[in-house]
N, C-alpha and C positions, 0 to 999 in steps of 0.2 A: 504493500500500500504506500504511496508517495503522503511523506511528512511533511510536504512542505507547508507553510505559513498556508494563511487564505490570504488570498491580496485584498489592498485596499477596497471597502466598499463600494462597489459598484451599481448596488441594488437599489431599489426605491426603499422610502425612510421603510416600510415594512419591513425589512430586515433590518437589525441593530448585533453591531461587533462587540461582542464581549471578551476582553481578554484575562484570563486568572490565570496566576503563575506560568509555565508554562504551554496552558493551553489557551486555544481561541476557540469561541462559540458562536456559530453565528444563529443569532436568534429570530425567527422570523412567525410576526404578528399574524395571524389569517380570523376571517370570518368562516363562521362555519358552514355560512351557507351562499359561498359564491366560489363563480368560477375563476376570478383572478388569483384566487388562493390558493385554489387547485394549480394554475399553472404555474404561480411563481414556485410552490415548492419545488413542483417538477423540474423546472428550471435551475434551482438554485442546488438542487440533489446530483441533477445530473452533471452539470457543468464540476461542482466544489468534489464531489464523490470522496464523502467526511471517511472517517474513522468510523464514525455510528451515527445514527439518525434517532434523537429524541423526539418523542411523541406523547403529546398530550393527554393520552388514553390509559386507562387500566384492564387488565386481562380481560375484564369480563362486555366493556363495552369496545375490546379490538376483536374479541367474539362476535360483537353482536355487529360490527362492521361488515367482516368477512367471512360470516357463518351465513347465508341467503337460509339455512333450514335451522336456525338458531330456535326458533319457536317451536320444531318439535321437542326441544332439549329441556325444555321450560317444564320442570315438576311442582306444579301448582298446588299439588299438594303438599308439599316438600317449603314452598313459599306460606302456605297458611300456617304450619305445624311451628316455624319459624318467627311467626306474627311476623312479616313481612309486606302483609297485602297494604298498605298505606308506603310504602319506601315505592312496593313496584308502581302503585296506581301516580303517586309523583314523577316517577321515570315515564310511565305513559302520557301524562299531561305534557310533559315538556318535550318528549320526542314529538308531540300532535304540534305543539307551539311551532318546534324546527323545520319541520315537515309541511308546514303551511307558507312558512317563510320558504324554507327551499322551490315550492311549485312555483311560487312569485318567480323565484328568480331563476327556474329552470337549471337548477344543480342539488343533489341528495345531500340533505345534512349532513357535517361531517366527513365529506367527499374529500377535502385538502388534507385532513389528516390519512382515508385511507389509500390518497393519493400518493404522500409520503409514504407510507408501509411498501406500496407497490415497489416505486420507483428506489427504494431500498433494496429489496429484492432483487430488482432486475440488476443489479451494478453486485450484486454478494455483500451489502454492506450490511451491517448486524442493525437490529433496531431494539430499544429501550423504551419501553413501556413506562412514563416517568411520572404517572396521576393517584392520587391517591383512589381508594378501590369506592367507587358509586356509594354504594353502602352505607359504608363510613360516612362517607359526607353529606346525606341526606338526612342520617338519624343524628350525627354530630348538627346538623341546621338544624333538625326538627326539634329536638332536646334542649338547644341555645334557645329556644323560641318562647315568650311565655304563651298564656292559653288566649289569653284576645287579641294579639298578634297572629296566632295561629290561623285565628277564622280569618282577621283580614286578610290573610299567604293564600290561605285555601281561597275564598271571593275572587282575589286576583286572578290566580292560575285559572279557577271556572270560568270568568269573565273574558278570559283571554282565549276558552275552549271557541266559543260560542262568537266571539266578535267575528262577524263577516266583513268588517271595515276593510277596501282592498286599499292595498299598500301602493301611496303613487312614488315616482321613481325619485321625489327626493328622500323619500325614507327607504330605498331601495338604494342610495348612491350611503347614505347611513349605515346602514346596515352591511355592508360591503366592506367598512371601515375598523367595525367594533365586534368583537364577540357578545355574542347572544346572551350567554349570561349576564356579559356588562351590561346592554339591553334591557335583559329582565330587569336589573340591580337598579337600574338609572332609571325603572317607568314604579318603581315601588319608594325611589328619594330616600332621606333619611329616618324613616320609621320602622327599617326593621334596620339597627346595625347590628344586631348578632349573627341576623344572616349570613350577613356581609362578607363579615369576618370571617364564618366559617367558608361560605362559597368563594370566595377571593381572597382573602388576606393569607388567611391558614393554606391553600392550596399554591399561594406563591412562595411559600419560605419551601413545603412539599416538595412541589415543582425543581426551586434553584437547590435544593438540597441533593433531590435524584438527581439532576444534569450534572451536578459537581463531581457525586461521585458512581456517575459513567465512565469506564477506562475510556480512556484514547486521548489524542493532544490536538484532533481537530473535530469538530464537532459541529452537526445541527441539529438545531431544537424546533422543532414546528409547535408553537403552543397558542391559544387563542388569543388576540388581541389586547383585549383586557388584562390579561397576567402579564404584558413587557414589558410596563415600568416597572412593577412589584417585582418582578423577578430581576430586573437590575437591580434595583435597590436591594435586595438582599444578598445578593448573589457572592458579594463581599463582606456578606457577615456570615460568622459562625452561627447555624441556627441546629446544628446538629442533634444537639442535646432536645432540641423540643419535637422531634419526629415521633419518637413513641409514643408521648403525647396527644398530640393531634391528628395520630394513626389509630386510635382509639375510642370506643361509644362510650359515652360517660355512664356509670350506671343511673339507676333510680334512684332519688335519695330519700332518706330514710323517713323524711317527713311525709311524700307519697305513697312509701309503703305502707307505712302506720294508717295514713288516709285511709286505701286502700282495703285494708282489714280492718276498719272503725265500724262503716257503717254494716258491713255482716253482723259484727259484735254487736252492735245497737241493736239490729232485729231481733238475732237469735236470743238476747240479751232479756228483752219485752217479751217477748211472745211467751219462756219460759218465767218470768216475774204477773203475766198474765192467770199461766196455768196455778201459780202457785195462788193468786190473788182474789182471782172468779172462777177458776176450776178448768178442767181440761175441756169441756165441751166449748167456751169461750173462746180457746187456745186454735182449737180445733176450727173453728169456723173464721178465726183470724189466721193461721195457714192456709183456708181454702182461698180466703181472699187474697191471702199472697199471692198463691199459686196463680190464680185467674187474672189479677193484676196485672204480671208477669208476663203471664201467657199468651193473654188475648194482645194487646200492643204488638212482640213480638212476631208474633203470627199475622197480623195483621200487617206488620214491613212487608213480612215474605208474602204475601199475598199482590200487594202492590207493589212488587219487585218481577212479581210474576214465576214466584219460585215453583219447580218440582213440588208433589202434594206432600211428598216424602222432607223436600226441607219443611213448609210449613209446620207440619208435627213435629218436626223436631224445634224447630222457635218454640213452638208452644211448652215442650217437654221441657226445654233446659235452660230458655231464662228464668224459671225461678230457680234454679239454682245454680249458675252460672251467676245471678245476681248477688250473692252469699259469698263468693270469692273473686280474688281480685286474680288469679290466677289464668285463667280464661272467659272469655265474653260468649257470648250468647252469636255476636257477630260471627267468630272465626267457626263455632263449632257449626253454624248453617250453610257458611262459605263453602266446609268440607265437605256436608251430605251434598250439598249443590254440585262441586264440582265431581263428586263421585258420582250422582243420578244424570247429569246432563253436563259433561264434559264439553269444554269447546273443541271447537276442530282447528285446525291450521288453518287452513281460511280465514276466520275469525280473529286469527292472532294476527296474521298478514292485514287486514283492514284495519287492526282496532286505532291505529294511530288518526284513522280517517272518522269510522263509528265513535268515537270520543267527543268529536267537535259537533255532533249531532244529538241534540235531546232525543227523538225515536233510535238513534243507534245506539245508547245505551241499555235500551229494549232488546233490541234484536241481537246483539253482539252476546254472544252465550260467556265469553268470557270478562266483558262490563258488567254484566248481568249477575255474575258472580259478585263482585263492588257490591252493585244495589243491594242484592243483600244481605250481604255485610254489615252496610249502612243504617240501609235501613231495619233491620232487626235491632241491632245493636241500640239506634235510636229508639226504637219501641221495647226494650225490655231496661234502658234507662228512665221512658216514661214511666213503666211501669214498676220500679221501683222504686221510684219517689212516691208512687200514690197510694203503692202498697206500704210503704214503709211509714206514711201521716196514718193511715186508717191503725195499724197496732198500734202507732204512740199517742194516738189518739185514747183507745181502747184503754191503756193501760191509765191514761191519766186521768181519766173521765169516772 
């Protein structure tokens, strides 16, 4: 492989020369959904032909670049068991987002990054995988986030499903310019900054930490727009020490577990201070109205979700007791009979980035549909918990 230097910059400002100790980086800005980005890398790959080609991507979404049958691979049941289905259904809002913007502009999302892989490839040069993994950094956002921030995130993203507003070509000459996330980041201001931090700030120190220590002494890095200052600016500091750190889900903290296991105690708490108080028959017809409480809501999401008859009974069976622990919801356990009685098909998984941005496709899409109800069970057997949980404290005080 020829060591030599890269020569002076010759590129448009989208490329930026990094030099650290010995090595030189050339860093180059793209949007993810155009075709200038596509060619400059190609360009800048083939002409420089580095040492290694950094890439903005993590294992699982350079799968989902160059896997075309990546969605047979998807164990959705494996995603519920995980509590995962709010990480994926955020991963599918924002592919619909990029996916809307790409038709504008007649280039696939994401195109300049697997554009660099290819054009890697074709020359033998090694490629580096240098983003921290999805995952991580959705539940690291979601968990930065408090709970009335959260609904405004979720509003947003919905609001962004559903917007038909078509994009005219000066927000098309924009968006050519900036990554998408910077995008999102800049159309939500300063109201969420934890997001922030975690989708941008955290992902640049990430980012300048892997490309540093990628072997080689000549180097590119295709990363999105938005991370080229941040990742100069850090690039010359030591940020080593905070990797495992910010590679990391924070857990629950202690104060929402206790939450979490309060209000069961509360019930089960009453209901036997009940039996001891006005007698078991009392007791008795205040579990029944737990139970129907519970049930009926429940069942009634999965009903208006349009679920299998098989989920509906099971909403009704296991919000009341799914309500009793903070272990598992009532949501996931319907999601699973759901997707065990009426599985989606590959088809379905191929559209859903389109059926997303459609109020009837979340009807029709067997694997949305699974979402609903989730959702909506979930919301129905926390109706009915609250209403079942006044009627005993009611009982008992009365």
């Amino acid at each position: 492989m020829n060591q030599k230097p890269f020569p002076q910059n010759h590129y448009p400002d989208d490329v930026q020369v990094i030099n650290h100790q010995s090595r030189t980086i050339l860093l180059i800005g793209t949007a993810h959904v155009s075709q200038q980005s596509v060619d400059l890398v190609t360009e800048v790959i083939s002409k420089e032909k580095p040492d290694v080609v950094c890439i903005e991507l993590d294992a699982k979404r350079y799968q989902a670049l160059t896997e075309e049958k990546r969605w047979q691979q998807l164990d959705l049941k494996s995603v519920i068991k995980k509590k995962q289905l709010s990480t994926l259904l955020v991963s599918l809002m924002m592919a619909s987002y990029q996916k809307k913007l790409g038709e504008n502009l007649g280039v696939s999302p994401g195109a300049e990054l697997l554009g660099a892989a290819q054009t890697a490839q074709l020359f033998d040069i090694p490629i580096s995988l240098c983003d921290r993994d999805i995952r991580v950094t959705l539940r690291r956002a979601w968990k930065s986030t408090s709970l009335f921030k959260k609904g405004y995130l979720l509003t947003s993203l919905i609001a962004g499903l559903f917007d038909s507003e078509e994009i005219d070509e000066k927000k098309l000459e924009e968006l050519r310019q900036q990554d998408i996330l910077t995008e999102l980041m800049a159309e939500m201001g300063e109201s969420l900054p934890n997001m922030k931090k975690v989708l941008i700030d955290e992902r640049d120190i990430y980012l300048s930490e892997k490309i540093k220590s990628t072997p080689g002494t000549r180097i590119v890095a295709v990363v999105g727009a938005g991370h080229v200052s941040g990742i100069k600016k850090c690039f010359h500091q030591d940020n080593s020490h905070q990797l495992a750190e910010i590679d990391t889900i924070p857990p629950v903290s202690k104060g929402w577990k206790t939450a979490g296991w309060l209000i069961p105690l509360v019930i089960l708490t009453a209901i036997a201070a009940i039996a001891y108080q006005k007698g078991a028959t009392v007791a008795g017809d205040n579990i029944q109205y737990w139970i129907l409480a519970n049930g009926i809501p429940a069942a009634i999401g999965a009903v208006l979700a349009l679920a299998h008859p098989a989920t509906i009974f099971s909403a009704f069976a296991a919000a009341p007791i799914t309500s009793l622990t903070p272990v598992i919801g009532a949501g996931y356990v319907t999601a699973f009979i759901q997707v065990m009685t009426r599985p989606p098909v590959v088809r379905e998984f191929e559209t859903v980035a389109t059926d997303i941005s459609s109020f009837t496709g979340w009807w029709r899409n067997k694997l949305l549909r699974v979402f609903l109800v989730f959702f909506l069970t979930g919301l129905g057997s926390a109706i009915g918990t609250y209403i079942g949980g006044y009627e005993i404290i009611k009982t008992l005080i009365s």
